[in-house]
N, C-alpha and C positions, 0 to 999 in steps of 0.2 A: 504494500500500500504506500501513496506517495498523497503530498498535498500538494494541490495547484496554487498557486494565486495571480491573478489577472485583475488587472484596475479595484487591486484593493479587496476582490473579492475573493474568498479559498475555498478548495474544492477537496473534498478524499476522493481517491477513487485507486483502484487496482492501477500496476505499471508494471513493463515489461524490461528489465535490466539484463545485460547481458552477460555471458559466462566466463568467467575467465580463472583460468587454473593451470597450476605447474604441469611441464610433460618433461620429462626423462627422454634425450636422445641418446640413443647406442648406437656406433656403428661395428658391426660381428660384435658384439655385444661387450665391448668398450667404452666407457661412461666417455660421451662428448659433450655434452651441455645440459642444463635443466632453462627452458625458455618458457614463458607467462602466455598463453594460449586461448583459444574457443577451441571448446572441444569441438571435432568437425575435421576431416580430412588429414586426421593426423598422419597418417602415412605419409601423401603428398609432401606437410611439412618437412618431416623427416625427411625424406628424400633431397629435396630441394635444397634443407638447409646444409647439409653435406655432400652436393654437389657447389651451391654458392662458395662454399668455403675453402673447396680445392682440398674436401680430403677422402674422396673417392680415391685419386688418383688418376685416374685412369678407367677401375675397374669397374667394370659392371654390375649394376643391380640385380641379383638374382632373388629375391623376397625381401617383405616388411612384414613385422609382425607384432603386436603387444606382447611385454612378457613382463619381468620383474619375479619378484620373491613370491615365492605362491602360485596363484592363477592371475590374469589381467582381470581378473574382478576384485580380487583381495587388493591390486595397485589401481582399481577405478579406471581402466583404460588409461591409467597417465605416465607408461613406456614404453616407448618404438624403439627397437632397435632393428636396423637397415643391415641385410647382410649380402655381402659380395664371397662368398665362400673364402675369406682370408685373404682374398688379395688384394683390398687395401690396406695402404698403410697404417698401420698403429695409430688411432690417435692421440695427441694431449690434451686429456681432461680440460676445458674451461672452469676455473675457481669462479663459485658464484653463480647467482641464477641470473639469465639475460631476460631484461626487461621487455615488456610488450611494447612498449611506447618507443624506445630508440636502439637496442639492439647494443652491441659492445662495437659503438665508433672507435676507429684504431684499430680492432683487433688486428691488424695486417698492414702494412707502409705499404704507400701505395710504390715502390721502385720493385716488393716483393710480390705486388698484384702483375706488374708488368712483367716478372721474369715467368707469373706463369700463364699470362693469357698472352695471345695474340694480337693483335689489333685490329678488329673487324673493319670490313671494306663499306667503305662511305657509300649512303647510297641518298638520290632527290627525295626529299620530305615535301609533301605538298601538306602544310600544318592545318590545311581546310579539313581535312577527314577528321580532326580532333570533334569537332562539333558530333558528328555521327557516331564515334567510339562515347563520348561525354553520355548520348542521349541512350545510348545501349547497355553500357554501364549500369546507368541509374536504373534501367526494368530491372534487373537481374539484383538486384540490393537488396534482400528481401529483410536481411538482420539490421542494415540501417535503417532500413521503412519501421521497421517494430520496434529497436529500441535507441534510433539515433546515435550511437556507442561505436561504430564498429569502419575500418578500413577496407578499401578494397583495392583492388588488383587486377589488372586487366591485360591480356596480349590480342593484339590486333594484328591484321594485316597492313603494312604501310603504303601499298598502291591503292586499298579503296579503303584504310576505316575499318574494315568487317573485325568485329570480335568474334574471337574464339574460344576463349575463357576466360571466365570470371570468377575470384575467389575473394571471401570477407573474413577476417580476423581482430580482433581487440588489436592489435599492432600491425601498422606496416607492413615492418617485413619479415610475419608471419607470412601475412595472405600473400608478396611476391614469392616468397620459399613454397606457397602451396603451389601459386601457377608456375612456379620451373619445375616443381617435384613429378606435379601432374602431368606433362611435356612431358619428361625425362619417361615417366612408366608408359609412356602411348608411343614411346621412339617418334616422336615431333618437335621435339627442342632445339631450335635454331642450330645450335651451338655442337650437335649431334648429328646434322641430316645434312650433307653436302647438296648444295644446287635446292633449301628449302628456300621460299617466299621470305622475302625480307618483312621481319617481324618489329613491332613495336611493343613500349611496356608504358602501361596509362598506371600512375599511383594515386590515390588520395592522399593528400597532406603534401609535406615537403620533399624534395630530391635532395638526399646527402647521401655520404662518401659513400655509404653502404648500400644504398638502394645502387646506384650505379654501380659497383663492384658486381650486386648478385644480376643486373641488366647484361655486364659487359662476360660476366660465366656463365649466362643462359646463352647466348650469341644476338641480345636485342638491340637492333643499331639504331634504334631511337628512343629516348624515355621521356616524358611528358608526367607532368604533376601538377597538381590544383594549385601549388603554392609552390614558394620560391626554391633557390636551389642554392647551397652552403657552393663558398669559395673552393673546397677542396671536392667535392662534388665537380665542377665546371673542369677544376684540371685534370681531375680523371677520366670525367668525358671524353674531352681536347687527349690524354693521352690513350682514351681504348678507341675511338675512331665514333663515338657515338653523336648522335644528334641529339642534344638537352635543350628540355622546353619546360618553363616552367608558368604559373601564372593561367594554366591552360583549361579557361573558364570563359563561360557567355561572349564566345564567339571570337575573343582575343587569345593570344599566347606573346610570352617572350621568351626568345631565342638568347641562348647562352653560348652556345659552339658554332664554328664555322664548317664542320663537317662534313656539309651537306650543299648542293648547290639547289636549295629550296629556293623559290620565291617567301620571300621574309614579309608577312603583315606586321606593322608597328600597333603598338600598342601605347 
């Protein structure tokens, strides 16, 4: 139950809050993180987020699964662990649990992002399809429509706009780790499929260092965000070959990189 008040006036009535609660990631069942979550697609997250973080390796997803001490009902569904039969590398433990709100900025210097991604090939951003991804987005919200709480995450096609999936989470970049995890188990992930459709990643909220890191490890050469975008964010763009847009609301955007040989609306 919540109270309203409007011009003085208050109201009780029932409300709809959203869920948020620790998840335990394992990869081959080695503690990698404990991250603040919506329960919902936990696999995805899992996947996504140990593929953003470059500690697959390499190796391929062969299963996800709950487990922990007991049964996944005794730990409430709140541990995935991702397994590649042993052929990723070991990971090290992250100390601490990673907030749903900003994720662990830093975790990685970006000269150590560069040594292991490539630099995706620039490609023309016509920034008009943002209005079309914006209005497709918003059907598909169903946990922001109910309880106004919640992020989303979008990958688009960057020749017409067309979404192809959409994910919401209490954080960020939960819901980008859900849409690269998801990608990654359909074998459609930019970043995986030689000669795919040049992909784009629409966020809610801000573009920082992090949300480009997990753009420029899916292979998304555009990223676009309702709101602005951190200085170190821009130079990571500028150094994975991305198109960063930020601002990219009611029918405006601003352009941060020169990446791209887009015609540029001012704003």
């Amino acid at each position: 139950m919540s109270v309203r008040v409007h011009d003085g006036a208050s109201r009780r009535g029932p409300d709809s809050l959203i869920v948020e609660e620790p998840m335990e990631i394992r990869l081959d069942d080695h503690l990698v993180t404990t991250t603040m979550r919506t329960p919902g697609h936990d696999f995805e997250l899992a996947v996504g987020f140990c593929h953003s973080e470059g500690l697959l390796g390499g190796a391929a997803v062969s299963g996800v699964r709950y487990c922990g001490t007991g049964s996944a009902v005794t730990t409430h569904f709140n541990v995935v662990s991702v397994s590649t039969g042993g052929w990723a590398p070991e990971p090290t433990a992250r100390i601490g649990t990673t907030a749903s709100s900003c994720g662990l900025c830093g975790s990685e210097t970006l000269d150590r992002l560069t040594d292991r991604l490539d630099q995706l090939r620039a490609v023309t951003v016509d920034w008009s399809v943002l209005d079309r991804v914006v209005g497709q987005v918003g059907e598909k919200q169903d946990l922001f429509a109910t309880t106004g709480a919640s992020h989303a995450a979008a990958a688009f096609r960057v020749a017409d706009g067309e979404v192809v999936l959409v994910r919401e989470d209490i954080g960020r970049h939960n819901a980008v780790d859900k849409v690269v995890g998801r990608m990654l188990l359909d074998g459609a992930l930019p970043a995986m499929v030689a000669g795919a459709d040049a992909m784009g990643l629409w966020v809610s909220g801000r573009a920082s260092f992090e949300m480009v890191q997990k753009a420029w490890a899916g292979g998304f050469v555009a990223l676009a965000s309702v709101s602005a975008a951190s200085a170190l964010a821009v130079e990571t763009a500028e150094r994975a070959g991305i198109a960063l847009a930020g601002f990219a609301r009611d029918g405006k955007v601003t352009l941060y990189t020169d990446a791209d040989e887009a015609e540029r609306p001012r704003t």
